[in-house]
N, C-alpha and C positions, 0 to 999 in steps of 0.2 A: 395599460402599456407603460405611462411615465412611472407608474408605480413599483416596475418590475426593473427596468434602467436603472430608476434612482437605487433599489435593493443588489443590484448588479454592481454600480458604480460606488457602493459603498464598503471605505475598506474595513470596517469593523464587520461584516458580514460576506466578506471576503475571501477569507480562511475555515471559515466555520461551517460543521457538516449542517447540510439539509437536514430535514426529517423525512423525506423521501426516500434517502439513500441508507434508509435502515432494513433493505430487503438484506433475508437470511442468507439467500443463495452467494449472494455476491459478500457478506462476511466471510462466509466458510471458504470461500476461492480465496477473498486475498489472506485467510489462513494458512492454504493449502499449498501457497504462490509464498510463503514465508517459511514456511515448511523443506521444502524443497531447496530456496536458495540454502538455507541454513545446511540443508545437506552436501550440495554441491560445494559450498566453503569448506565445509569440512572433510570431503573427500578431495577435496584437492590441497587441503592441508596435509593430510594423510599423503599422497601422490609426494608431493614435494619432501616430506618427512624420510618415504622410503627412497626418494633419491638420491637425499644427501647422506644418507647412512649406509 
């Protein structure tokens, strides 16, 4: 338990991914989740584009 506090409360380990958090499923979502914003900027770049012209 003080083992996991101490790895918690420290900030060099802080930031840095687990090795847990290397499930695929949840790579491909926050791809999927990048994907999409990337669009929605771009169609509302586009949106604004055709309104000023």
């Amino acid at each position: 338990m003080w083992k996991k506090l101490l790895h918690y409360a420290n900030p060099l380990t802080l930031f840095r991914k687990s090795d847990a958090s290397r499930n695929i499923n949840l790579t491909l979502m926050h791809g999927i989740n990048r994907i999409s914003i990337l669009m929605f900027l771009l169609a509302l770049v586009v949106m604004v584009v055709k309104f000023w012209t």
